[in-house]
Short mmCIF file of the C-alpha atoms (twelve columns), coordinates in Angstrom:
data_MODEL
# 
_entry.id   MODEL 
# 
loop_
_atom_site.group_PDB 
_atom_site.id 
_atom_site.type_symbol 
_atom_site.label_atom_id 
_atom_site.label_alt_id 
_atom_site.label_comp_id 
_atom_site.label_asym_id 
_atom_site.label_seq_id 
_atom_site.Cartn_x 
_atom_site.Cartn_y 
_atom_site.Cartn_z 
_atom_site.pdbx_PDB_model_num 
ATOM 1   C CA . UNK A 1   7.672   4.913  -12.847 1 
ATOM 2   C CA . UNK A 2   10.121  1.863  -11.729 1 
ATOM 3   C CA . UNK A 3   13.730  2.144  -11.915 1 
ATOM 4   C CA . UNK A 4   16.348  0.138  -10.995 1 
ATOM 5   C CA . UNK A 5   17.627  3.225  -8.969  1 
ATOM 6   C CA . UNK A 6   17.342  3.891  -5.924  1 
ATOM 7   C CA . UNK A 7   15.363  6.843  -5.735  1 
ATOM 8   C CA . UNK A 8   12.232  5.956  -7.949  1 
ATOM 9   C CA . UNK A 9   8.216   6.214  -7.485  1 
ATOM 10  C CA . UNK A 10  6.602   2.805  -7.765  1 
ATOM 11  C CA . UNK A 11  3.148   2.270  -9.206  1 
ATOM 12  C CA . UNK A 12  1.070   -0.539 -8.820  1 
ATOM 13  C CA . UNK A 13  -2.626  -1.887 -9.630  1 
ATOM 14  C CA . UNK A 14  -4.547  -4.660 -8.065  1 
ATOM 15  C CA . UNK A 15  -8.192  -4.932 -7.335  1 
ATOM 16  C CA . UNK A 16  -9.093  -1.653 -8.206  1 
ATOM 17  C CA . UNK A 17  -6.885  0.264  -6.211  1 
ATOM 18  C CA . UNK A 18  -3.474  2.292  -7.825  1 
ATOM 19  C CA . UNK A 19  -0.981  2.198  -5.278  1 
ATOM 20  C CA . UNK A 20  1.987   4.553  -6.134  1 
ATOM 21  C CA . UNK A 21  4.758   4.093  -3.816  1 
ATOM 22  C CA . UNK A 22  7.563   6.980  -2.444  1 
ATOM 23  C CA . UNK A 23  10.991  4.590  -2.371  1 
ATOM 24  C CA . UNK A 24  14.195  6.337  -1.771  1 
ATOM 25  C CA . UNK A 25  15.290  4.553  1.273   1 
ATOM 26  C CA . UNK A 26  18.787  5.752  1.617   1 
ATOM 27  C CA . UNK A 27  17.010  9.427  2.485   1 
ATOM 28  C CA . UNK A 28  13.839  8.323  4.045   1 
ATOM 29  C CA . UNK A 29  11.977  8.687  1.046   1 
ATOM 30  C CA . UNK A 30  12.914  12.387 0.131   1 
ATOM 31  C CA . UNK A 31  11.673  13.427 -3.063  1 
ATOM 32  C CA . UNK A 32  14.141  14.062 -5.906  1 
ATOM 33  C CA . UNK A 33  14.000  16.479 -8.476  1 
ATOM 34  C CA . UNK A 34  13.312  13.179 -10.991 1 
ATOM 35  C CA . UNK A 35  10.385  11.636 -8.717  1 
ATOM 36  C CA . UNK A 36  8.564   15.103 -8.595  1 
ATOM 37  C CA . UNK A 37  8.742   15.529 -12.075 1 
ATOM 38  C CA . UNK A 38  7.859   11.821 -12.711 1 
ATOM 39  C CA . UNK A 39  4.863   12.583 -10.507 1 
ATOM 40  C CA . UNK A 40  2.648   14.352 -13.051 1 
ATOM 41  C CA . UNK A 41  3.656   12.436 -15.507 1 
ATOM 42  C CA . UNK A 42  2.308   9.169  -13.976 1 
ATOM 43  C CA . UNK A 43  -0.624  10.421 -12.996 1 
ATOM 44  C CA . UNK A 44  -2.560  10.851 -16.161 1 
ATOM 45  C CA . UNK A 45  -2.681  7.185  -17.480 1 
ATOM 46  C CA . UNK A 46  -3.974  5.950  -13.751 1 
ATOM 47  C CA . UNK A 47  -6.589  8.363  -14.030 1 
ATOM 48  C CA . UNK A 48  -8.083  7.561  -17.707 1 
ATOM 49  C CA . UNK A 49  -8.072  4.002  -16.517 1 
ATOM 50  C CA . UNK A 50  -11.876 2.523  -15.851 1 
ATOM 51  C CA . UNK A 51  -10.319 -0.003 -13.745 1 
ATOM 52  C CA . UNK A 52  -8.696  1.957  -11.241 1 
ATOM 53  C CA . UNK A 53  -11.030 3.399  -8.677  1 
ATOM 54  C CA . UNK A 54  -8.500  4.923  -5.846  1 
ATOM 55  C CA . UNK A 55  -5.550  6.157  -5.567  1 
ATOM 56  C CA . UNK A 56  -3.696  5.248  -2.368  1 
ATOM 57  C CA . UNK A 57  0.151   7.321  -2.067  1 
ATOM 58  C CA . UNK A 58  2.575   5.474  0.397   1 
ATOM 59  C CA . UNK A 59  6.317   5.718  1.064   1 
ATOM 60  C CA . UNK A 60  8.184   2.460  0.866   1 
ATOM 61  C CA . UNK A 61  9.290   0.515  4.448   1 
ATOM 62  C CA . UNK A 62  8.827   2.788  7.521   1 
ATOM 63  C CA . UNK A 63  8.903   6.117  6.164   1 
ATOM 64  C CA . UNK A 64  6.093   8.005  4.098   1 
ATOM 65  C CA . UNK A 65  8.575   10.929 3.012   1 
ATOM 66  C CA . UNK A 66  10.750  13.242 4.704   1 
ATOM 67  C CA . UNK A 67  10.490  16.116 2.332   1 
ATOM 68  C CA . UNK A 68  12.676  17.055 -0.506  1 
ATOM 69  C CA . UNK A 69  15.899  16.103 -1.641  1 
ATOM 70  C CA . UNK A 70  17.856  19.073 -1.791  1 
ATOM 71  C CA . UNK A 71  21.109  17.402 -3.034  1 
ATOM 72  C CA . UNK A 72  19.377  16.139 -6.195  1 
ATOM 73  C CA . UNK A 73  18.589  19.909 -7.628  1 
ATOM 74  C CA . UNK A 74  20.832  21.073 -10.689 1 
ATOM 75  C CA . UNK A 75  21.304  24.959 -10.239 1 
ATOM 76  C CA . UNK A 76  18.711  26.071 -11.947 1 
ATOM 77  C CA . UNK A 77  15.742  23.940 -10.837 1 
ATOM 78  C CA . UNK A 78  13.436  25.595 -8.316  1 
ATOM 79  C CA . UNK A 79  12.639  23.102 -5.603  1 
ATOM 80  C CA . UNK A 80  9.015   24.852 -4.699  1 
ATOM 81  C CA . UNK A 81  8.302   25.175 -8.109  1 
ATOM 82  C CA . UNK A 82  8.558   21.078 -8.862  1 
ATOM 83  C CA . UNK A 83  6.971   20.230 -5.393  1 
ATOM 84  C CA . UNK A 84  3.698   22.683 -6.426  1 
ATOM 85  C CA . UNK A 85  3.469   21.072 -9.573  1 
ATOM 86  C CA . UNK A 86  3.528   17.486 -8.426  1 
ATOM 87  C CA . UNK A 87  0.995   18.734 -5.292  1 
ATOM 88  C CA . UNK A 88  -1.717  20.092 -7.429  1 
ATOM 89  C CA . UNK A 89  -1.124  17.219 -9.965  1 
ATOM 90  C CA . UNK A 90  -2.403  15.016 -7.224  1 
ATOM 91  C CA . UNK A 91  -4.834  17.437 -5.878  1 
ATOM 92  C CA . UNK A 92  -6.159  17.097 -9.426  1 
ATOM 93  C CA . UNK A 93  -6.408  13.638 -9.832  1 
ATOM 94  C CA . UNK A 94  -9.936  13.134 -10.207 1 
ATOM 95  C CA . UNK A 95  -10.767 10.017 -8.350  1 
ATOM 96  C CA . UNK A 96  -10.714 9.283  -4.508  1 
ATOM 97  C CA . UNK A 97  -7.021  9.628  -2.989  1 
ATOM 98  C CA . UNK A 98  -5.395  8.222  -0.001  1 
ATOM 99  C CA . UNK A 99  -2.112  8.934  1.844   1 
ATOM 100 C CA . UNK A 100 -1.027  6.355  3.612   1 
ATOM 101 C CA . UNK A 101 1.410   7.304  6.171   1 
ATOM 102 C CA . UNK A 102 4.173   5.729  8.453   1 
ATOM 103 C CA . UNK A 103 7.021   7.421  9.565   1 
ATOM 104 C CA . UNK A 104 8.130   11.014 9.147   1 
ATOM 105 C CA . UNK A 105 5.489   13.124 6.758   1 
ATOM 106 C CA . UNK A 106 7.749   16.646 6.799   1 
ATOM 107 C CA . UNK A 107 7.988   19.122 4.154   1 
ATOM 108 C CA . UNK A 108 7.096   18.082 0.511   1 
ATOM 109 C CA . UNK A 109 5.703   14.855 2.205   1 
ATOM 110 C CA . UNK A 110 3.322   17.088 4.003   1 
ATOM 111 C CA . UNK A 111 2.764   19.218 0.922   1 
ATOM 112 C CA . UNK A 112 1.774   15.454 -0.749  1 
ATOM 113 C CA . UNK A 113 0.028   14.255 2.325   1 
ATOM 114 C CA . UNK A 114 -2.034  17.409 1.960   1 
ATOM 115 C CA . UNK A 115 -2.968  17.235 -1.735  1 
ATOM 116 C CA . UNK A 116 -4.666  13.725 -1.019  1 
ATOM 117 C CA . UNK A 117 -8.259  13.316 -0.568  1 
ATOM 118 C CA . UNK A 118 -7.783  11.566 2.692   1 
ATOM 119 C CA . UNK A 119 -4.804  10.572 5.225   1 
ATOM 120 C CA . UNK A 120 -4.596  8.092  7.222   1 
ATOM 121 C CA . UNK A 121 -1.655  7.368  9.756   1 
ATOM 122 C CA . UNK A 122 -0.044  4.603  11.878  1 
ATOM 123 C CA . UNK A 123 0.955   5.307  15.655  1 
ATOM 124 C CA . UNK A 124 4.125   6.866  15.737  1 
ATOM 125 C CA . UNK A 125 4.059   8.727  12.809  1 
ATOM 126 C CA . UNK A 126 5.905   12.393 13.122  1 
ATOM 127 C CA . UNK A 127 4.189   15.206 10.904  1 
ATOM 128 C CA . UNK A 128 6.093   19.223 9.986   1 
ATOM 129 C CA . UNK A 129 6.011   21.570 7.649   1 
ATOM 130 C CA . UNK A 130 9.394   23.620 7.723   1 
ATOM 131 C CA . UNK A 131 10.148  26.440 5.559   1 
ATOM 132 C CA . UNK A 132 10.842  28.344 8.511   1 
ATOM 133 C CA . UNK A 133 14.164  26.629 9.418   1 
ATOM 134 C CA . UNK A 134 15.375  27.253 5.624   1 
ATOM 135 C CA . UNK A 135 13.813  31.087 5.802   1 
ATOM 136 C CA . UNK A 136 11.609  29.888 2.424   1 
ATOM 137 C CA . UNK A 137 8.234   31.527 2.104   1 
ATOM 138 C CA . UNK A 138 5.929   28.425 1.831   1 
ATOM 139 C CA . UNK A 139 3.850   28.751 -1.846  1 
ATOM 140 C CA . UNK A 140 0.726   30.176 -1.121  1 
ATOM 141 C CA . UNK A 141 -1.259  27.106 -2.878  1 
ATOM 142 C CA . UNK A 142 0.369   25.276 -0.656  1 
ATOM 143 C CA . UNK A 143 -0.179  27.484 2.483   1 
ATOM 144 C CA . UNK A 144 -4.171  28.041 1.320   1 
ATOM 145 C CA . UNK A 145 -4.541  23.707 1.106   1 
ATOM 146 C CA . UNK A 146 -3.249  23.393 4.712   1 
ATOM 147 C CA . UNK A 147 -5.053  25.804 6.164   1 
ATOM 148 C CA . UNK A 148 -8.325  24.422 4.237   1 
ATOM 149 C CA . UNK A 149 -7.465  21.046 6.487   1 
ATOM 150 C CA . UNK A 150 -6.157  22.013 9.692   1 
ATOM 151 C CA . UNK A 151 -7.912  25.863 9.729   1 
ATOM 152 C CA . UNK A 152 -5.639  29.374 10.319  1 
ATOM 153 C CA . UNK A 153 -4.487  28.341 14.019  1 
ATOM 154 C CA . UNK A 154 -2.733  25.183 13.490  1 
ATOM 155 C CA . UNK A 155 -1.492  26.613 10.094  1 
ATOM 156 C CA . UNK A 156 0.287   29.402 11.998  1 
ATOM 157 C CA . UNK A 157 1.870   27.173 14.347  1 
ATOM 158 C CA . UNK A 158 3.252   24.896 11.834  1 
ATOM 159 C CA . UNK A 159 4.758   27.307 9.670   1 
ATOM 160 C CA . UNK A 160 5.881   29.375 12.609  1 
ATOM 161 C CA . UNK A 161 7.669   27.651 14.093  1 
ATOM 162 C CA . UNK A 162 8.594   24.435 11.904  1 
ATOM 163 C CA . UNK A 163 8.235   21.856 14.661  1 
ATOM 164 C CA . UNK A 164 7.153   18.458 14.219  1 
ATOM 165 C CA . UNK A 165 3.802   16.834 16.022  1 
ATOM 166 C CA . UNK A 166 2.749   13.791 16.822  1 
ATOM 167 C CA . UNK A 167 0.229   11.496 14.669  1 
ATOM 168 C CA . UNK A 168 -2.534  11.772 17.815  1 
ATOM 169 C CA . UNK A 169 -1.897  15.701 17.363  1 
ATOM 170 C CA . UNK A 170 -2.278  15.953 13.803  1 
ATOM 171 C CA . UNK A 171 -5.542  13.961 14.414  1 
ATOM 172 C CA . UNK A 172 -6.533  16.139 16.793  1 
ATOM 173 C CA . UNK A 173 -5.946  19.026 14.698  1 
ATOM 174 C CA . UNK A 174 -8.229  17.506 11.680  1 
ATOM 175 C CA . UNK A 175 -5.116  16.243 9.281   1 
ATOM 176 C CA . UNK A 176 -5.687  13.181 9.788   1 
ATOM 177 C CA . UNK A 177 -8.762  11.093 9.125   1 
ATOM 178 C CA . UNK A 178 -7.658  8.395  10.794  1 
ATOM 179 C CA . UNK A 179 -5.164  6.753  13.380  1 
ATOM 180 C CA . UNK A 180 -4.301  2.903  13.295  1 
ATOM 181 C CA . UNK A 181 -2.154  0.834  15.793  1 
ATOM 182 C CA . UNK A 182 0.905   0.035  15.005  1 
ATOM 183 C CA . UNK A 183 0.727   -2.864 12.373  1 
ATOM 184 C CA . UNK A 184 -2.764  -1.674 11.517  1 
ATOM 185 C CA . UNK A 185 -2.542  0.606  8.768   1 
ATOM 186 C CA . UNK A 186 -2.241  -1.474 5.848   1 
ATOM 187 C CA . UNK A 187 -5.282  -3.642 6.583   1 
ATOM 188 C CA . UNK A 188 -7.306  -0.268 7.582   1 
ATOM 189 C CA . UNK A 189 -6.215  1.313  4.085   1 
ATOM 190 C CA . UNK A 190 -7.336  -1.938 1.949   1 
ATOM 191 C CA . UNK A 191 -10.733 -2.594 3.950   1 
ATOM 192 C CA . UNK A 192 -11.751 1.507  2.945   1 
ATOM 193 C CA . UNK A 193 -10.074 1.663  -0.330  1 
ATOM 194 C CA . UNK A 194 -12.098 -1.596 -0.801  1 
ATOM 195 C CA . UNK A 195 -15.259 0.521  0.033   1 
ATOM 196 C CA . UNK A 196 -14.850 3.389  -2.006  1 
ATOM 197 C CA . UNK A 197 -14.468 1.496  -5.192  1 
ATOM 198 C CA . UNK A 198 -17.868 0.149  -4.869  1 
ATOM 199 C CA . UNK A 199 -19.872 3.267  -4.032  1 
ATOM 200 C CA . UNK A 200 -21.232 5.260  -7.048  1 
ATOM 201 C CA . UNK A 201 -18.342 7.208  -9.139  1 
ATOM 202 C CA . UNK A 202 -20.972 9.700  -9.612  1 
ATOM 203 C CA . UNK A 203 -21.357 10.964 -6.056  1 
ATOM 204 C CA . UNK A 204 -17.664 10.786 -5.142  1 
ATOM 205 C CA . UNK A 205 -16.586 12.589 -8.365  1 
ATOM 206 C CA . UNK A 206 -19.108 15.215 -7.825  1 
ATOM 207 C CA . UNK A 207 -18.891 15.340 -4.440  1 
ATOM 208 C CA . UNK A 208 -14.806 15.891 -4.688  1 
ATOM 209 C CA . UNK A 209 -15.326 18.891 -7.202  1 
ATOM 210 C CA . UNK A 210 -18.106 20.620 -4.230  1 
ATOM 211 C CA . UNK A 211 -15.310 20.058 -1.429  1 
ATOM 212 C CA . UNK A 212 -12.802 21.504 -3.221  1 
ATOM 213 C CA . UNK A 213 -14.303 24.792 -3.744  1 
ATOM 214 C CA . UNK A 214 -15.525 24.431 -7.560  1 
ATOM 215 C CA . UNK A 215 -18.859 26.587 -7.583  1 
ATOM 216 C CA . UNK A 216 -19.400 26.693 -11.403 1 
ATOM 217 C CA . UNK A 217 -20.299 22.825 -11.984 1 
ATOM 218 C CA . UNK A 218 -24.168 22.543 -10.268 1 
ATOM 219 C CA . UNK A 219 -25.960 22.548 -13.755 1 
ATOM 220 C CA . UNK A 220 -23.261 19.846 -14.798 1 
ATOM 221 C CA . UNK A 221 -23.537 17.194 -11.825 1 
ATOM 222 C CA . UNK A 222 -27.160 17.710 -11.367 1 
ATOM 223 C CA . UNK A 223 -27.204 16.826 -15.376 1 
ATOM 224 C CA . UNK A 224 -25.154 13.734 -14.527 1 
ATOM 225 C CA . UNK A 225 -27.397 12.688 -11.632 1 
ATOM 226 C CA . UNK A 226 -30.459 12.620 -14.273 1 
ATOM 227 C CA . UNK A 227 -29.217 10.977 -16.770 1 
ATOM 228 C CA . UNK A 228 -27.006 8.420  -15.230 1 
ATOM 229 C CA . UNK A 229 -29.584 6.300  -13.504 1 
ATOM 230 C CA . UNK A 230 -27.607 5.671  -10.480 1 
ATOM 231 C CA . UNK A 231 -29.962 7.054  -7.871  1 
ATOM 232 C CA . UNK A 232 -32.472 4.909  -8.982  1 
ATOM 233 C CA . UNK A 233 -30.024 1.924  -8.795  1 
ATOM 234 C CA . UNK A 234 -29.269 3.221  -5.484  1 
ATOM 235 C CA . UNK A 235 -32.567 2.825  -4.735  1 
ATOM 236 C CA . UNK A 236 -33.637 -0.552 -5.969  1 
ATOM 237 C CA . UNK A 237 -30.514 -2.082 -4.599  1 
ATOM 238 C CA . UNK A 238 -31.443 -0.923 -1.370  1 
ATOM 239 C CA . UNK A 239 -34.888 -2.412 -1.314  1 
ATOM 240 C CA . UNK A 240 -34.224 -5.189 -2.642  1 
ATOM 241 C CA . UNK A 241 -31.078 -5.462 0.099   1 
ATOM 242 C CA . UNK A 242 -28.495 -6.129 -2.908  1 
ATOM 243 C CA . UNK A 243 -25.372 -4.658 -3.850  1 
ATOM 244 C CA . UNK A 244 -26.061 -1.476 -6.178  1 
ATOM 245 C CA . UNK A 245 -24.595 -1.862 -9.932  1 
ATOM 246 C CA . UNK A 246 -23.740 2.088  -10.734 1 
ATOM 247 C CA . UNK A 247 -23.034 2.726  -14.172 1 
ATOM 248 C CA . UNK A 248 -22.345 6.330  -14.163 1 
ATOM 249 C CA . UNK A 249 -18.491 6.366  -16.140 1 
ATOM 250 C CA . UNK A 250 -16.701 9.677  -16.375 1 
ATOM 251 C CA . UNK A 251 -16.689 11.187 -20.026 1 
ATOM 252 C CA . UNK A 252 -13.273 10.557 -21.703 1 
ATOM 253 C CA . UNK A 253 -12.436 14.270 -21.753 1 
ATOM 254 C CA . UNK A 254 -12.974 14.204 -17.994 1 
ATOM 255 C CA . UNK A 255 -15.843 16.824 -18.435 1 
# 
């Protein structure tokens, strides 16, 4: 999606990598109703394309996103409801994801933060999760995915007491995968995005199903595996100290 508003998600591809882009700079990148619904809705095409490999989500100039804009809700939209929808539309996304993040990540940008594969932070950046300050019960989706990332502990304490912590804390406290110096990120992001898209689609789409708790799909990958001839690929290239060529392509259906 690219407006000429103000408030828009922008969505890129270059080299492999599908960059979409939080922009809504006059409210440090909170989400409106619009961008969450637009979310899903982009998602789809990126994924059915063979030439994008990763997804990397990133808010525009010094701010990943500051959580929802309430201001932008008709009466009868439910804020949680559009956030949860856009979350597990990324969480779903079936290709390696990365949240880049500068800036404030708070509310539904730690809800998006969260449904990414990985995150990755500059110094300085300022992470919360604050329902408690509104008196909203945080979705339990939501709730279950953080805890998954950070355990029960640091769960609690975040949705206790809806106080933000720094980027070395949220490292610390396993939300983070990674902290850059300031003016680092960007180069970090495009040397590992650069990475992933040349390791075998195989392993990292079977290997994203396994870490997210899917238990019924061993007879499937293991079928996969045998058939797709990328282990022995894997194998040759490394003997004979060449790149591998995988050819293992996900079924249009997405089976």
């Amino acid at each position: 999606m690219d407006t000429a508003g103000e408030a828009t998600l922008r969505t890129s591809v270059a080299g492999g990598i599908a960059t979409v882009t939080v922009s809504h700079p006059a409210k440090r990148n909170a989400m409106t109703a619009a961008m969450w619904r637009a979310l899903p809705e982009l998602l789809p095409p990126l994924a059915a394309d063979p030439a994008v490999r990763v997804l990397v989500l990133t808010g525009a100039g010094a701010t990943f996103c500051a959580g929802a804009d309430i201001s932008s809700l008709t009466g009868d939209e439910d804020p949680q409801a559009l956030a949860v929808a856009a979350e597990e539309a990324l969480a779903a996304f079936p290709k390696p994801t990365v949240a880049a993040i500068r800036g404030f990540c708070v509310g539904g940008g730690s809800q998006l933060a969260a449904a990414c594969d990985l995150r990755f932070a500059e110094e300085g950046a300022r992470f919360g999760v604050t329902p408690a300050k509104l008196g909203v019960v945080y979705p339990a989706s939501s709730t279950r995915r953080l805890a998954s990332l950070v355990g029960p502990a640091w769960t609690k304490y975040l949705l206790f007491s809806a106080e933000l912590i720094g980027a070395e804390t949220a490292l610390r406290a396993g939300f983070l995968n990674e902290l850059l110096p300031a003016g680092g990120l960007d180069e970090r992001v495009a040397e590992f995005t650069r990475i992933l898209a040349t390791r075998s689609r195989l392993t990292q789409a079977a290997a994203k199903e396994f870490a997210d708790g899917r238990t019924d799909r061993d007879a499937y990958w293991s079928g996969q595996a045998a058939a797709s001839g990328d282990t022995a690929e894997g194998v040759a290239a490394f003997l004979e100290r060449r790149e591998p060529e995988f050819s293992w392509r996900p079924a249009p259906s997405g089976d």
